[in-house]
PDB file with one MODEL, atoms N, CA, C and O in Angstrom:
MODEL        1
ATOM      1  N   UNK A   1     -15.077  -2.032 -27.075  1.00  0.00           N
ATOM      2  CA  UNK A   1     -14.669  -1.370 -25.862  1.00  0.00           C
ATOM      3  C   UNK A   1     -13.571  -2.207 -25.190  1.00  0.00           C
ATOM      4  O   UNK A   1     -13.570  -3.409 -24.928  1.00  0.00           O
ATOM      5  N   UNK A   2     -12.329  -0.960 -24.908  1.00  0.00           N
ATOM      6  CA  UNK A   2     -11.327  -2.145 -24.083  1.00  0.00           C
ATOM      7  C   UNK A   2     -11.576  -1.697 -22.636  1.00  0.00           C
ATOM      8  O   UNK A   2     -11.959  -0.669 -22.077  1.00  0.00           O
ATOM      9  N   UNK A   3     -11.123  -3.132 -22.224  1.00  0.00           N
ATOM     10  CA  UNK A   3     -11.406  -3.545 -20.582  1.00  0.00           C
ATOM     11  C   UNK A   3     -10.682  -2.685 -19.780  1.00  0.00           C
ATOM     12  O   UNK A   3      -9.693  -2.620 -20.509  1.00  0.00           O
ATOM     13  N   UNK A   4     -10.419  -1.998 -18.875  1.00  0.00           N
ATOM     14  CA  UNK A   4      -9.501  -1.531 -18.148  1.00  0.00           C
ATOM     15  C   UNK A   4      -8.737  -2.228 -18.053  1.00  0.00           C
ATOM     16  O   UNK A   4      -8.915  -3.438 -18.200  1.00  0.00           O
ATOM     17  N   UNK A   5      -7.727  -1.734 -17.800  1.00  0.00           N
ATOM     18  CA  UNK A   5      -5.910  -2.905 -17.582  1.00  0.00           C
ATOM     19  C   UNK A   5      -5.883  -3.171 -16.536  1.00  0.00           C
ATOM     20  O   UNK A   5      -5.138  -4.137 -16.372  1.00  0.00           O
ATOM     21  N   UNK A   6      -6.629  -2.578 -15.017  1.00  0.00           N
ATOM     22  CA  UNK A   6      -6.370  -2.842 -14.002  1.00  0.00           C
ATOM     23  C   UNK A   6      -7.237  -3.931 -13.723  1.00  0.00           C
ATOM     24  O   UNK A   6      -6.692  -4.863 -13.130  1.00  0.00           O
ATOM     25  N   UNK A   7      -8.438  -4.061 -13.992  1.00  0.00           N
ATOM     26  CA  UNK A   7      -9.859  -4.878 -13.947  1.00  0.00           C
ATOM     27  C   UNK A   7      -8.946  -6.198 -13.413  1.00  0.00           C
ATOM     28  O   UNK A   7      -8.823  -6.172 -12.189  1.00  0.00           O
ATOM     29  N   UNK A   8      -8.404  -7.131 -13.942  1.00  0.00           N
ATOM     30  CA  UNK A   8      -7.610  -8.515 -13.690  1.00  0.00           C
ATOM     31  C   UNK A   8      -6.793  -8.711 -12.228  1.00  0.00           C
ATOM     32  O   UNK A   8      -6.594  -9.698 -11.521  1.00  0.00           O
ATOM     33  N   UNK A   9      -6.347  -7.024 -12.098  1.00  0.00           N
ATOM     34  CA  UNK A   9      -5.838  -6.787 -10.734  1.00  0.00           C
ATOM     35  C   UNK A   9      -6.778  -6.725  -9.517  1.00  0.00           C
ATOM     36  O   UNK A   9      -6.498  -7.184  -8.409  1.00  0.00           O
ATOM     37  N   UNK A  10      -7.641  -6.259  -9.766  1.00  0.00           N
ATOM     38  CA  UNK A  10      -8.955  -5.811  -8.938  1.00  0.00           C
ATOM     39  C   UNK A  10      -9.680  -6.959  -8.175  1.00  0.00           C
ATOM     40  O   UNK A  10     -10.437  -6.967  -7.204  1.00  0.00           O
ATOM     41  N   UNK A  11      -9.198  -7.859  -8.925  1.00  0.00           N
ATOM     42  CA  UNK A  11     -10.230  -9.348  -8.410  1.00  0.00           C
ATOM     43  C   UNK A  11      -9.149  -9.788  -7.535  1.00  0.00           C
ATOM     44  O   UNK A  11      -9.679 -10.468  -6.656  1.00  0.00           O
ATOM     45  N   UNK A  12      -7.825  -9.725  -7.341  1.00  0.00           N
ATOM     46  CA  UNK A  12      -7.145 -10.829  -6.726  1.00  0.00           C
ATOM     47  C   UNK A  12      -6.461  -9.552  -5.571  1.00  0.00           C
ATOM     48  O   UNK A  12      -5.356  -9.680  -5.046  1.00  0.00           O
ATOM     49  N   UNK A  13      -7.411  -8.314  -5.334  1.00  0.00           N
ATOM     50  CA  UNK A  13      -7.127  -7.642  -3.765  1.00  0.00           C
ATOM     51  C   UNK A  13      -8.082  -8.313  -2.841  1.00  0.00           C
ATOM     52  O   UNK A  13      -9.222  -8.764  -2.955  1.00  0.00           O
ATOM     53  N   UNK A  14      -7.391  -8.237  -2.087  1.00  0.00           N
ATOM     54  CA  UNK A  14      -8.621  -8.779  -0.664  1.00  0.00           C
ATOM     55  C   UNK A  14      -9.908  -7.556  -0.371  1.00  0.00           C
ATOM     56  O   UNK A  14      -9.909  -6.382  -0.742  1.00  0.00           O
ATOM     57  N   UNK A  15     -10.758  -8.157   0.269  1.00  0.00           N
ATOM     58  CA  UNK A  15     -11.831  -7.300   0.587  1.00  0.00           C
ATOM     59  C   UNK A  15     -11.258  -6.182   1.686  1.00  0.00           C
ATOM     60  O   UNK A  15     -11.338  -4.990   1.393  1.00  0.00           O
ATOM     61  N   UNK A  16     -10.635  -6.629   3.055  1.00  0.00           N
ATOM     62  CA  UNK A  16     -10.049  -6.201   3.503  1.00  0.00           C
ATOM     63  C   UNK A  16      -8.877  -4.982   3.315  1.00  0.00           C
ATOM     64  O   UNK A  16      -8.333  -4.354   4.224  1.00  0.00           O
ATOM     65  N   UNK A  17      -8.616  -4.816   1.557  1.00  0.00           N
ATOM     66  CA  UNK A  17      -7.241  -3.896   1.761  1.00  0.00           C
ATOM     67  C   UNK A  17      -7.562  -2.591   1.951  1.00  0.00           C
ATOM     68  O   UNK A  17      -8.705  -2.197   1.716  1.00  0.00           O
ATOM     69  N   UNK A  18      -6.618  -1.792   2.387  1.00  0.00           N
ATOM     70  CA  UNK A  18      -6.601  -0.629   2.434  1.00  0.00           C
ATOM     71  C   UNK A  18      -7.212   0.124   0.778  1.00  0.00           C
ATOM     72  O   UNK A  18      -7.377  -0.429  -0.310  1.00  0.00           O
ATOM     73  N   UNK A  19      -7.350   1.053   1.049  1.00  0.00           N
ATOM     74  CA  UNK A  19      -7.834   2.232  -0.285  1.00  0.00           C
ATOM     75  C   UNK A  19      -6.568   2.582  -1.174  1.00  0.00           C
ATOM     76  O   UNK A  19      -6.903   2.960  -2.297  1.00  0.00           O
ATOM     77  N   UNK A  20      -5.332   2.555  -0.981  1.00  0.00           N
ATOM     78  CA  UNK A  20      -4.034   2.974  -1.757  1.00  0.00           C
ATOM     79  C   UNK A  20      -4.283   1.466  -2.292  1.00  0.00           C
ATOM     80  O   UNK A  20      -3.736   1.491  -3.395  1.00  0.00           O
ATOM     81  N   UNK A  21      -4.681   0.489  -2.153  1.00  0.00           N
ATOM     82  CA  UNK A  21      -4.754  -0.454  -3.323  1.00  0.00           C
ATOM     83  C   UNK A  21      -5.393  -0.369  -4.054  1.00  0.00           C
ATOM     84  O   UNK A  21      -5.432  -1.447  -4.646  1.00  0.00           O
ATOM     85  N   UNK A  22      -6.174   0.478  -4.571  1.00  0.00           N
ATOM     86  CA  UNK A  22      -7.325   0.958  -5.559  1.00  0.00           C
ATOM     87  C   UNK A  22      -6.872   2.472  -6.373  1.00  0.00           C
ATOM     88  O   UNK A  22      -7.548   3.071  -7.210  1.00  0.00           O
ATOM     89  N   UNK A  23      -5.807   2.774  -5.950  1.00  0.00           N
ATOM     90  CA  UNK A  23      -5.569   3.669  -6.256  1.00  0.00           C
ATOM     91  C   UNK A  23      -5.415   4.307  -7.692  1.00  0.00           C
ATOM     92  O   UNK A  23      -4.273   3.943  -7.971  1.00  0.00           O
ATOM     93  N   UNK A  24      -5.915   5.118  -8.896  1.00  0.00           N
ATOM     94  CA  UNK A  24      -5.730   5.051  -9.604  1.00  0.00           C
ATOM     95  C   UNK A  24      -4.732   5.208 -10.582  1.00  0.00           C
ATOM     96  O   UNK A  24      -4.813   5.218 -11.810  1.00  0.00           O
ATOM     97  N   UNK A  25      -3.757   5.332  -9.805  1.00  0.00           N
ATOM     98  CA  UNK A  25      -2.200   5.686 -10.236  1.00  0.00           C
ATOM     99  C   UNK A  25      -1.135   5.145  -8.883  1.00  0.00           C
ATOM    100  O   UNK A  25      -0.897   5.807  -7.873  1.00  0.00           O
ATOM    101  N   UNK A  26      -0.762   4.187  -9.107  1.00  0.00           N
ATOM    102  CA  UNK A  26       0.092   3.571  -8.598  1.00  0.00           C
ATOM    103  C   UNK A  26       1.278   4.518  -7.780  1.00  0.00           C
ATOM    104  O   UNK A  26       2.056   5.324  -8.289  1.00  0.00           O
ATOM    105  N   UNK A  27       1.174   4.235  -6.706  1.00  0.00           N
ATOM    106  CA  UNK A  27       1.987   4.310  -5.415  1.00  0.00           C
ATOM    107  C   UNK A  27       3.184   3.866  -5.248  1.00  0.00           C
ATOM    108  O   UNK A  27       3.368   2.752  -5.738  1.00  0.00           O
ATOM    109  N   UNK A  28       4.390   4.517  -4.539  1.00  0.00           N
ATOM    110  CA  UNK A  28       5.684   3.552  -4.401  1.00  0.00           C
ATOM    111  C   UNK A  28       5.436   2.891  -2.917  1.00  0.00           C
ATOM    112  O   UNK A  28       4.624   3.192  -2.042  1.00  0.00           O
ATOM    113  N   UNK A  29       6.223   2.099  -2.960  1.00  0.00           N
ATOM    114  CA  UNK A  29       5.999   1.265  -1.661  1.00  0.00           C
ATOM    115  C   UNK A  29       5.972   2.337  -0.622  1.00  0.00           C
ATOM    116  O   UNK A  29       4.856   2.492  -0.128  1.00  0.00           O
ATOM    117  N   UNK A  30       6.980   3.174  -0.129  1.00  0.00           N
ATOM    118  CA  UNK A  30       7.565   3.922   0.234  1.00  0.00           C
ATOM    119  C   UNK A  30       5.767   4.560   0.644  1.00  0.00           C
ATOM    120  O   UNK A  30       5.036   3.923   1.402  1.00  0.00           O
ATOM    121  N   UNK A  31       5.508   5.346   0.247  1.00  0.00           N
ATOM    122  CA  UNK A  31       4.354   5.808  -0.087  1.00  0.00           C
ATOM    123  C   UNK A  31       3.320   4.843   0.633  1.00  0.00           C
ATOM    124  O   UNK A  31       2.917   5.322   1.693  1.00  0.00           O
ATOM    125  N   UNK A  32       2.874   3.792   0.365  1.00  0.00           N
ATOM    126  CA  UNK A  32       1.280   3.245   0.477  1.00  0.00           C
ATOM    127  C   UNK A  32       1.818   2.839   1.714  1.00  0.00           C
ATOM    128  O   UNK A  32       1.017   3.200   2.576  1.00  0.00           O
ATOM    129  N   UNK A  33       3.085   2.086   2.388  1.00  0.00           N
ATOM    130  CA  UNK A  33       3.537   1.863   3.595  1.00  0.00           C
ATOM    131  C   UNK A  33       2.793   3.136   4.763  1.00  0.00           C
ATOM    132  O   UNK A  33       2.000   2.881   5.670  1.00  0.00           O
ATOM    133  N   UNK A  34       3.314   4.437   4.407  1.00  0.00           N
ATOM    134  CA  UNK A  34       3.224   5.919   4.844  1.00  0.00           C
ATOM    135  C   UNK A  34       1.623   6.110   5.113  1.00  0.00           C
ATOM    136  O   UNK A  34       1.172   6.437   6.211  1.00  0.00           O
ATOM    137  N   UNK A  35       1.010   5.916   4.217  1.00  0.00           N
ATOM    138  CA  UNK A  35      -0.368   6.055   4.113  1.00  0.00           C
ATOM    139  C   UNK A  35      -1.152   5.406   4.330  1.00  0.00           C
ATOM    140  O   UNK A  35      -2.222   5.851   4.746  1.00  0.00           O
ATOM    141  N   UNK A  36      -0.945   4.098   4.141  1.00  0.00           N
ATOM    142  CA  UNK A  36      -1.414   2.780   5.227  1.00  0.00           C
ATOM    143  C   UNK A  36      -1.717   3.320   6.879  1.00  0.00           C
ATOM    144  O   UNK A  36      -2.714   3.442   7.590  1.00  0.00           O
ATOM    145  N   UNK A  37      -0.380   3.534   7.006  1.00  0.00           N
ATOM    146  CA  UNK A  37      -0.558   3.892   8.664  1.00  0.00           C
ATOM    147  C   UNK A  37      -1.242   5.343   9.360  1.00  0.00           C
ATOM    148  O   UNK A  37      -1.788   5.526  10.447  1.00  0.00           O
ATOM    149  N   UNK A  38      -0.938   6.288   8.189  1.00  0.00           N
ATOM    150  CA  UNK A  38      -1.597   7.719   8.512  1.00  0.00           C
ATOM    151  C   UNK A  38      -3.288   7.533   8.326  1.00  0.00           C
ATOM    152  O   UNK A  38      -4.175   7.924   9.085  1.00  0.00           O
ATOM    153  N   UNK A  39      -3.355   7.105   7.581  1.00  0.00           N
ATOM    154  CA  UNK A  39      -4.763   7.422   7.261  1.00  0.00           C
ATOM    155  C   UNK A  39      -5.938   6.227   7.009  1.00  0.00           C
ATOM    156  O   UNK A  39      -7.159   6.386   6.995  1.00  0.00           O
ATOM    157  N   UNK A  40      -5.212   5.054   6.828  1.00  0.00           N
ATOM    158  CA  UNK A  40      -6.142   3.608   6.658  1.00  0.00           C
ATOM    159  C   UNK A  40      -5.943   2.692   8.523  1.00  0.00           C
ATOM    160  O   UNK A  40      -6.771   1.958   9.063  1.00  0.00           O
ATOM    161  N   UNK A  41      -4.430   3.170   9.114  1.00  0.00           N
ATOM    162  CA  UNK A  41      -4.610   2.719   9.977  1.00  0.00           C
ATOM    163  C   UNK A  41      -4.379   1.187  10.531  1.00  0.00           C
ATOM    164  O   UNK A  41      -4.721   0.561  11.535  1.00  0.00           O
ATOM    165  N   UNK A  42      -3.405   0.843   9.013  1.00  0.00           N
ATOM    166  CA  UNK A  42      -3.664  -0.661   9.264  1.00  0.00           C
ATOM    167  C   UNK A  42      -2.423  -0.981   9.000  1.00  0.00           C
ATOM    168  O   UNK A  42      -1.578  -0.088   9.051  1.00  0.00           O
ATOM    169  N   UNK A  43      -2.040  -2.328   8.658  1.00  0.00           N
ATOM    170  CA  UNK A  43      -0.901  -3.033   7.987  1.00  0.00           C
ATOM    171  C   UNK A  43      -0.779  -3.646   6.931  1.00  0.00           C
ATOM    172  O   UNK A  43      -0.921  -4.864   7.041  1.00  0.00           O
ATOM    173  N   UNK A  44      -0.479  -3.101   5.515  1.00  0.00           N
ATOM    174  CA  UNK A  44      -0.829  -4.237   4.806  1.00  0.00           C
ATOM    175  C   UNK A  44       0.121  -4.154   3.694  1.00  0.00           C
ATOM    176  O   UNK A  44      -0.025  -3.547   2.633  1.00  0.00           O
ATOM    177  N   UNK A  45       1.042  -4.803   4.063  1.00  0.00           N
ATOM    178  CA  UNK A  45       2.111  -4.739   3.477  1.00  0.00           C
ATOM    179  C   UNK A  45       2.317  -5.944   1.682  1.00  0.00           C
ATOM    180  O   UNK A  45       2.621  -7.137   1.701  1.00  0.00           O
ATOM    181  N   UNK A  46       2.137  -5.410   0.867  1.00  0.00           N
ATOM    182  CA  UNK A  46       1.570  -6.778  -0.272  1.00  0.00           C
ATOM    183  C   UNK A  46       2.813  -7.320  -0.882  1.00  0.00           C
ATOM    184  O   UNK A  46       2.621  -8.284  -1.624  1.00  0.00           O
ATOM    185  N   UNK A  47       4.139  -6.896  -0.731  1.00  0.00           N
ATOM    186  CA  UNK A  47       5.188  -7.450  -1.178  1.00  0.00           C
ATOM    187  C   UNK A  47       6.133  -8.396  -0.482  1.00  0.00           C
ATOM    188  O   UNK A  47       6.212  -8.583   0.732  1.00  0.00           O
ATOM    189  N   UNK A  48       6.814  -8.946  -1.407  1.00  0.00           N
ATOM    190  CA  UNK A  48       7.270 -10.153  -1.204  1.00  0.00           C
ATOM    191  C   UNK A  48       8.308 -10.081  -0.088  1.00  0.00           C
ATOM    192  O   UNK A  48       9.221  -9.330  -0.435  1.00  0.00           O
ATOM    193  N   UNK A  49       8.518 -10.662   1.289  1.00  0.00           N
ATOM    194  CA  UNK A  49       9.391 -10.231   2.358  1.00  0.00           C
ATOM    195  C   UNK A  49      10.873 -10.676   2.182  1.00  0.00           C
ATOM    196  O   UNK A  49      11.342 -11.808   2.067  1.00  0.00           O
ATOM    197  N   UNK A  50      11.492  -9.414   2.195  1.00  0.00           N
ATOM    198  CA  UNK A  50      12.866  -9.138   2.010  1.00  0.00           C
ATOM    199  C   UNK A  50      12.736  -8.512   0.986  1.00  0.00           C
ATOM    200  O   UNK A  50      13.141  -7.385   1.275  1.00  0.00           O
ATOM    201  N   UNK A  51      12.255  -8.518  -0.611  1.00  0.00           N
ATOM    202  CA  UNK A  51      12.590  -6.844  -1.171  1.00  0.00           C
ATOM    203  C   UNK A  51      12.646  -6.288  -0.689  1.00  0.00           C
ATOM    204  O   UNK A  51      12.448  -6.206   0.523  1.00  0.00           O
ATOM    205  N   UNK A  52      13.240  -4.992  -2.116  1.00  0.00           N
ATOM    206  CA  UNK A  52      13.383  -4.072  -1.500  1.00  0.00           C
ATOM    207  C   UNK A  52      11.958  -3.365  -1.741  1.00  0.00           C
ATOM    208  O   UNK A  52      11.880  -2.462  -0.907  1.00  0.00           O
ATOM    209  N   UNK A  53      11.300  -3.385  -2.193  1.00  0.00           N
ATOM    210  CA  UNK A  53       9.770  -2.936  -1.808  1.00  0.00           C
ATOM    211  C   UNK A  53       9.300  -3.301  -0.517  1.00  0.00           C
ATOM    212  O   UNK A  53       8.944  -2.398   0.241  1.00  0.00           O
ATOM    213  N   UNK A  54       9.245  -4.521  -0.142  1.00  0.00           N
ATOM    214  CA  UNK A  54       8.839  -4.653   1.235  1.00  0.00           C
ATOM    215  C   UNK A  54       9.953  -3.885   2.150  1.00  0.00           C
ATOM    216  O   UNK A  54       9.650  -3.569   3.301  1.00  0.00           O
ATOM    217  N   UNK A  55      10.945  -3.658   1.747  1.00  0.00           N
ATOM    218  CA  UNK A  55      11.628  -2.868   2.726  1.00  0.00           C
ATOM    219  C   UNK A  55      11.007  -1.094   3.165  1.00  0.00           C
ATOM    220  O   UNK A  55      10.813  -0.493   4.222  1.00  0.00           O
ATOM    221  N   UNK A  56      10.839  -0.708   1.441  1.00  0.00           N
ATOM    222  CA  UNK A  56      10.279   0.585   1.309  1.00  0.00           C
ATOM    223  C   UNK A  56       9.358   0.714   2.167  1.00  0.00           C
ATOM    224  O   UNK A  56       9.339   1.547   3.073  1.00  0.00           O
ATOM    225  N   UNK A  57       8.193  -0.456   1.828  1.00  0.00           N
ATOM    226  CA  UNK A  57       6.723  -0.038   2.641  1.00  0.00           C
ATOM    227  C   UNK A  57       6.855  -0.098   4.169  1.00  0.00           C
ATOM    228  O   UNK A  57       5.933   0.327   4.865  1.00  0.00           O
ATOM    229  N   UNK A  58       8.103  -0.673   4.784  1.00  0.00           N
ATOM    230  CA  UNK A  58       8.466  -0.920   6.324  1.00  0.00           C
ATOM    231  C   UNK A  58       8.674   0.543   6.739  1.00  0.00           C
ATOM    232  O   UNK A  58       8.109   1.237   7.585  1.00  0.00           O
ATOM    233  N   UNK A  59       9.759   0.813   5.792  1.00  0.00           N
ATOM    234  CA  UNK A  59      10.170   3.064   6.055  1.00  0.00           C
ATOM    235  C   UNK A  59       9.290   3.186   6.076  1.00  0.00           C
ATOM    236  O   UNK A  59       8.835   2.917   7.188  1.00  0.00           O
ATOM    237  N   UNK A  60       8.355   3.596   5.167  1.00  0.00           N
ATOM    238  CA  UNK A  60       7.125   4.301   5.389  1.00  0.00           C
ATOM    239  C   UNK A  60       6.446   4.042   6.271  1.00  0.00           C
ATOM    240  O   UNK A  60       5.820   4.973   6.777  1.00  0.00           O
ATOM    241  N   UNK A  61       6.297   2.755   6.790  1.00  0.00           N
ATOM    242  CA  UNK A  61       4.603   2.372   7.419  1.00  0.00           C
ATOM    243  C   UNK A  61       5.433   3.145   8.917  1.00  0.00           C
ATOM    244  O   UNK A  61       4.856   3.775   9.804  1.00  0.00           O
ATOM    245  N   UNK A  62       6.956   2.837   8.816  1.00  0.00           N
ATOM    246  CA  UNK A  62       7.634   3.473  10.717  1.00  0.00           C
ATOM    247  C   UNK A  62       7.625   4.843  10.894  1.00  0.00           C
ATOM    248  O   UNK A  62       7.358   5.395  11.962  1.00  0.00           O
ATOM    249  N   UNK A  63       8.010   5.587   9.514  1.00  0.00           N
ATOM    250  CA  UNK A  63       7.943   6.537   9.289  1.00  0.00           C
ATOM    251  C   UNK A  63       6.774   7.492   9.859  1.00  0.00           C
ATOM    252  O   UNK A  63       6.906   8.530  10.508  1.00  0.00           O
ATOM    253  N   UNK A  64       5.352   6.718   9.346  1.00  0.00           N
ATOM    254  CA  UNK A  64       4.655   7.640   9.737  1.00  0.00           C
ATOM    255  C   UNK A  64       4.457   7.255  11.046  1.00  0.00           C
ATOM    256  O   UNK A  64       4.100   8.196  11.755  1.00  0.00           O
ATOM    257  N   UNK A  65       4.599   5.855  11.793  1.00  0.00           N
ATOM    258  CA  UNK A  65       4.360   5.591  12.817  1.00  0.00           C
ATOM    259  C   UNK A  65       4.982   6.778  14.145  1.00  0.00           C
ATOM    260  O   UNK A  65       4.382   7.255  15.108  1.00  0.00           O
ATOM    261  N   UNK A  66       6.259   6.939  13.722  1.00  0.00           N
ATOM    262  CA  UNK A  66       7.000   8.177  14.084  1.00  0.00           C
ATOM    263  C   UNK A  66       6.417   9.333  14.396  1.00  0.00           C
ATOM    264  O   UNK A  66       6.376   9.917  15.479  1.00  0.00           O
ATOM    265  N   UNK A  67       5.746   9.756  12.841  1.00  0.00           N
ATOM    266  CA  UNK A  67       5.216  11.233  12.882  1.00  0.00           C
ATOM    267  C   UNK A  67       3.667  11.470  13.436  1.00  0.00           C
ATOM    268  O   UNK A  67       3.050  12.503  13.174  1.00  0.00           O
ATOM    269  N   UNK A  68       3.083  10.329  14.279  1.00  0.00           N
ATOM    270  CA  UNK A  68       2.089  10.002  15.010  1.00  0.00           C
ATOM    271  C   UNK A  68       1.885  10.056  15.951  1.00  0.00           C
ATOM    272  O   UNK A  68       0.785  10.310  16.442  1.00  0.00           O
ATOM    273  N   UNK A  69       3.444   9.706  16.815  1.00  0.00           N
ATOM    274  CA  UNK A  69       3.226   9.721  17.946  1.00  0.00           C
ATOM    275  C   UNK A  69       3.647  10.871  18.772  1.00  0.00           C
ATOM    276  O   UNK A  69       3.449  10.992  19.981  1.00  0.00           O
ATOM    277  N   UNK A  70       4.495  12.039  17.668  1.00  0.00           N
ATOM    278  CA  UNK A  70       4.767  13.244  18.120  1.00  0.00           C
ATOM    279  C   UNK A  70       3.951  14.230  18.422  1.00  0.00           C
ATOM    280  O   UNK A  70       4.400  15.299  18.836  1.00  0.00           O
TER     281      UNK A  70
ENDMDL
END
């Protein structure tokens, strides 16, 4: 029996993360930023600051911050 591929990933999320880190099909930054804030409510941004992934998950996380407060 092979191991899941993600299993190795699974150990080194925090207890704390949001649910789009478990996700079973991978998210763009863009995305888990968005959904972080709509629906988990939190901040948790896992990329390295200044990519452009951490940039993505910033759009998103303002993005929805935006469509929240309308």
């Amino acid at each position: 029996m092979t191991p899941h591929p993600t299993a190795p990933i699974r150990h080194s999320i925090p207890d704390d993360a949001p649910c789009t880190a478990f996700a079973p099909c991978p998210v763009g930054a863009y995305r888990r930023g968005l959904e972080d804030r709509r629906y988990d409510h939190c901040y948790f941004n896992p990329y390295r600051a200044g990519s452009v992934e951490w940039w993505d998950y910033q759009r998103g996380f303002e993005d929805a911050t935006i469509g929240n407060t309308q």
